[in-house]
N, C-alpha and C positions, 0 to 999 in steps of 0.2 A: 152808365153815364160817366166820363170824364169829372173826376176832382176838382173843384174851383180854388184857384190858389191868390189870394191876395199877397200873402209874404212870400214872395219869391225864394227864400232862404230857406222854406218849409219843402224844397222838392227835395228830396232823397234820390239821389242817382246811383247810389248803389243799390236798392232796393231792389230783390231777389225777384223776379219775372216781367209780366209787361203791366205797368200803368199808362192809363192816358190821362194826362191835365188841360186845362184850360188857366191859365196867366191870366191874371187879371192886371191891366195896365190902364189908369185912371185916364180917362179925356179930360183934355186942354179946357176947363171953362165950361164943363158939365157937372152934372154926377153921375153919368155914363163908364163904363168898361169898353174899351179893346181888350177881347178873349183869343189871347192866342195859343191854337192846339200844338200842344206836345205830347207825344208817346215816348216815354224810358222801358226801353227791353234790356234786363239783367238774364242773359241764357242761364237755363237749370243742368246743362251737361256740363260733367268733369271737363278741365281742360285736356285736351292730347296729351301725356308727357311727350310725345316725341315732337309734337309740335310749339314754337313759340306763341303765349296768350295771345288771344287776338287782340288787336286795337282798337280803343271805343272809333265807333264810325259815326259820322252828325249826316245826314241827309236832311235839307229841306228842299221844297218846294214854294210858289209864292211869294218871292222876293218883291216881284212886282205883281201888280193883280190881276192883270189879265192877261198872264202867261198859265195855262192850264194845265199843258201834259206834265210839269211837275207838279203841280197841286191833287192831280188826280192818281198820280203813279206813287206818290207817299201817301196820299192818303188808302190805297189800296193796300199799301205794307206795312202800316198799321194796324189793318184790320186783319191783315193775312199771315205774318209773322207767328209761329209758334216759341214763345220762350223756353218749353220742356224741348224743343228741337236744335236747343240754340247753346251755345259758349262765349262769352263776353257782352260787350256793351253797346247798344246801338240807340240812337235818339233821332226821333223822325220829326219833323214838324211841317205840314201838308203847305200851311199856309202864313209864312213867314211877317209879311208886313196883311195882317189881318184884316184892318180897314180899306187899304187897298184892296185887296180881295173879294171883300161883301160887293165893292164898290164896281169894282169889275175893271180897273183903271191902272195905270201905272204909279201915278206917287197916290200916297196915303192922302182924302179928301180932307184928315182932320187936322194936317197941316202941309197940307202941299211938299212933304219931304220925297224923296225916291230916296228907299232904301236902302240900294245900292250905292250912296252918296254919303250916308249917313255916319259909317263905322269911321273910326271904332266906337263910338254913343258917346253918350252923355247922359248919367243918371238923372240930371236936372235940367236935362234937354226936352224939348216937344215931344209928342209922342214916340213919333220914329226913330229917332234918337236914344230913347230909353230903351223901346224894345233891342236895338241894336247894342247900347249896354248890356242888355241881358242875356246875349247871344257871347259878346267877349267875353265875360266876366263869368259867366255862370257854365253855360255850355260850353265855347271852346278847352275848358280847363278836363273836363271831360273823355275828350275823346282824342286824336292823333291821325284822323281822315276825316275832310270835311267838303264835300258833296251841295255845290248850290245850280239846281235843275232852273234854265230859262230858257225861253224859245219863243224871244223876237217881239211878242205882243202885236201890236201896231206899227210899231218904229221900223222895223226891217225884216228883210226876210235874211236868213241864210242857210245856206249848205248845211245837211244834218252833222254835225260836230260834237264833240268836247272838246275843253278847251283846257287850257292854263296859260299865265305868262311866261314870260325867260327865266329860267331860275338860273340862278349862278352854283346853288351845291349842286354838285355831280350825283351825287347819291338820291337827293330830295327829286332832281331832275330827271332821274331813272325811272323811280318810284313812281311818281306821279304821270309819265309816259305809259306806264304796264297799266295802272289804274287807267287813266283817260283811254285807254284799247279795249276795257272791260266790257265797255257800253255799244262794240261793234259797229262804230260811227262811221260813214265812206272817209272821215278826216278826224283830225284833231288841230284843234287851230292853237297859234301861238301866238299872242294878241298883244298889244302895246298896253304895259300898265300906265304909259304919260298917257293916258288918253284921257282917261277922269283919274280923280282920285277918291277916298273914302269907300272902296270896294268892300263889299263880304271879304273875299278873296285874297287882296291886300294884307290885309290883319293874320287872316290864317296860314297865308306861305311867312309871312315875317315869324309867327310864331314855331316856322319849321314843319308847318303837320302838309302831308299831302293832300292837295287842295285842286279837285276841281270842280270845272264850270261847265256849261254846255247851251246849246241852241236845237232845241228838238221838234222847231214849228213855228209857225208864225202868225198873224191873222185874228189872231185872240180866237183861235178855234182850237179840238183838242183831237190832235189829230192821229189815224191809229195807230202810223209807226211810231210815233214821238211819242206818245205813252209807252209804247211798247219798249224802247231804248231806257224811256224813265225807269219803269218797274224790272222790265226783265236784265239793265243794267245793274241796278242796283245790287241784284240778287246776286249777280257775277260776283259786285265785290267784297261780297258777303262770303261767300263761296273760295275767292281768293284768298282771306284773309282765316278762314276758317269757321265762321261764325256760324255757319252751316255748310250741313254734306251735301257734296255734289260735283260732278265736273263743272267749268266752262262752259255756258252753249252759245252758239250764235245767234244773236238775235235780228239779223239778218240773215237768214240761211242762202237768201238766192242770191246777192250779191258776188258777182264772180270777181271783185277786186280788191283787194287785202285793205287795211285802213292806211290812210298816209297822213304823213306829218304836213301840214303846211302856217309858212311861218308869215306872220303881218308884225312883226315887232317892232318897225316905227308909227309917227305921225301920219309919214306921208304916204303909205299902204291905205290910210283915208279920205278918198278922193270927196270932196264938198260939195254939193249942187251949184254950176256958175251962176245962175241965175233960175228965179222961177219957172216952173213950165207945168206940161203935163208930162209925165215920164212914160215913155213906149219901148222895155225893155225886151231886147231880141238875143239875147244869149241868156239858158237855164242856167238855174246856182247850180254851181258845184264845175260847170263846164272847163276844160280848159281854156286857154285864149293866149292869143300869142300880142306883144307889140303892134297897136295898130287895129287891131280886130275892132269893129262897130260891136258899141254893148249895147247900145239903145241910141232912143231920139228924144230929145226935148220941144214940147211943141207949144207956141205961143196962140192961144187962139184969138189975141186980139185983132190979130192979120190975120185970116184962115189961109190965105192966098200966099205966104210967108215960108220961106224952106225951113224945117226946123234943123237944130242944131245936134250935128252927131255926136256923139260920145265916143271917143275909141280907148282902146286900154293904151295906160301908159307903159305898161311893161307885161312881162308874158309871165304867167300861173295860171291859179286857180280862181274863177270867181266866188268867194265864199260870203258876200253879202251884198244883198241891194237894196234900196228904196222900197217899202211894201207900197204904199197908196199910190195911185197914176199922179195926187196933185204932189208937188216936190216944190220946196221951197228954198230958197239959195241960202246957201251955208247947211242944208241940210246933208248926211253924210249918204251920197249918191250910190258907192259901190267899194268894194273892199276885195283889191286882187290880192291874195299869199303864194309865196312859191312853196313849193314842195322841198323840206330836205330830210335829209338821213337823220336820226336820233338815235 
């Protein structure tokens, strides 16, 4: 059974093999816990000398709650991770914003935060807030790779990807491109940090560490490639970095197309819903599309008798995100064309 930790300061992250915890982080107005799992693996083999130490690595899962294939792809490496197999520092946690989670939901129900909003915390913030304190403050100090698995929920669908922002260091931006390829994605998207602010993500490329994201599903279902990219991704960059033996594998073997870059790095790469409708999307994610191409229909059915209203792309790529539910509500973020470039 997992350790129960009320003094967050009592975790030991060097501690020599694998522990699993459970955080205890007090509810707003109870005397209730949010229990959130963490696993710390200290590998038991010598390092290489001929290799440089590996880098602590942070994997979660569960950022928001009702994105699955990372909740279930960390919590498998967890349970499957050998530490007498292992060299350095790895920290797994399945199920990041916890109450969202049980809840099955995207913001946390105990105070309506999405945690993806929330960093860099506040210790004497709302729930979500603090646990996101405890992520800056505790874990990123930790490790130097940090890994945060999501895949659409409800909100959208997209194109199987990893992702990161624009980074401006050359090096960080290398690094982080070879990482984001680990996971055998048809893409890697490049995403607009103005788009929200208070990301996971944010915090961890500012602190320099290699930082990414990903989209491995959608639907709030768990689905078999997208765990499959979670876990056997993971493992890559485990394997990359040395933490374990092993080549590279493809975790798409049948795919006959290399991974490509594609970039959405402003605003307006997100196209808004004009107006309510029912959404009748006619080009698959990931497709290309050129200037002009029909992506779908918007249909009003308070006239059935009414032509509905075409969508065409404003510009030619890749479609890398659409509308998940048929109802669409204006302002809502309709579809996401990136172009493809060289890295």
């Amino acid at each position: 059974m997992p350790e129960l930790i009320y003094d967050h300061s009592r975790i030991d992250f060097s501690r020599p093999g694998k522990h699993h915890y459970q955080v205890a982080f007090g509810q707003d107005g109870t005397w209730g816990f949010a229990l959130v799992p963490i696993t710390v693996i200290n590998g038991l083999r010598e390092p290489d000398p001929a290799k440089p130490a590996p880098p602590g690595v942070y994997v979660n899962g569960g950022n928001h709650g009702n994105e699955y294939e990372g909740q279930v792809g960390v919590k498998r490496l967890c349970a499957d991770l050998d530490p007498a197999r292992m060299r350095g520092r790895v920290i797994l946690i399945p199920q990041l914003n916890e109450p969202a989670c049980v809840a099955g939901i995207r913001q946390s129900p105990l105070d309506g935060v999405n945690m993806n909003r929330a960093f860099p915390g506040n210790p004497r913030g709302s729930i979500t807030y603090r646990i996101a304190d405890f992520i800056k403050r505790r874990v990123f100090p930790q490790v130097q790779v940090v890994i945060d698995i999501h895949s659409g929920g409800i909100e959208g669908a997209f194109a199987m990807c990893t992702s990161f922002h624009p980074i401006a260091d050359p090096v960080q931006r290398a690094e982080m491109a070879t990482v984001a390829k680990l996971y055998d994605t048809p893409a890697v998207m490049i995403y607009a940090r103005s788009l929200h602010s208070g990301l996971l993500p944010d915090e961890a490329e500012d602190e320099g560490k290699i930082t990414i994201g990903s989209e491995f599903g959608s639907g709030a279902t768990c689905s078999i490639q997208g765990t499959r990219h979670a876990y056997e991704g993971s493992l890559n960059v485990l394997r990359h970095y040395g933490h374990i033996d092993g080549e590279i594998v493809r975790v798409d073997p049948d795919r006959p197309t290399p991974t490509r870059f594609v970039a959405a790095p402003e605003l307006d790469y997100y196209t808004p819903c004009p107006r309510d409708g029912i959404w009748e999307p006619v080009i698959p994610l990931g497709s290309d599309v050129n200037q002009g191409d029909l992506l779908g229909r918007l249909h009003d059915f308070s006239d059935h008798s009414s032509v509905p209203l075409e969508i065409r792309a404003p510009r030619s790529g890749v479609l890398m995100m659409e509308h998940l539910g048929a109802v669409c509500k204006k302002g809502a973020t309709l579809f996401v064309i990136g172009q493809v470039i060289e890295l």
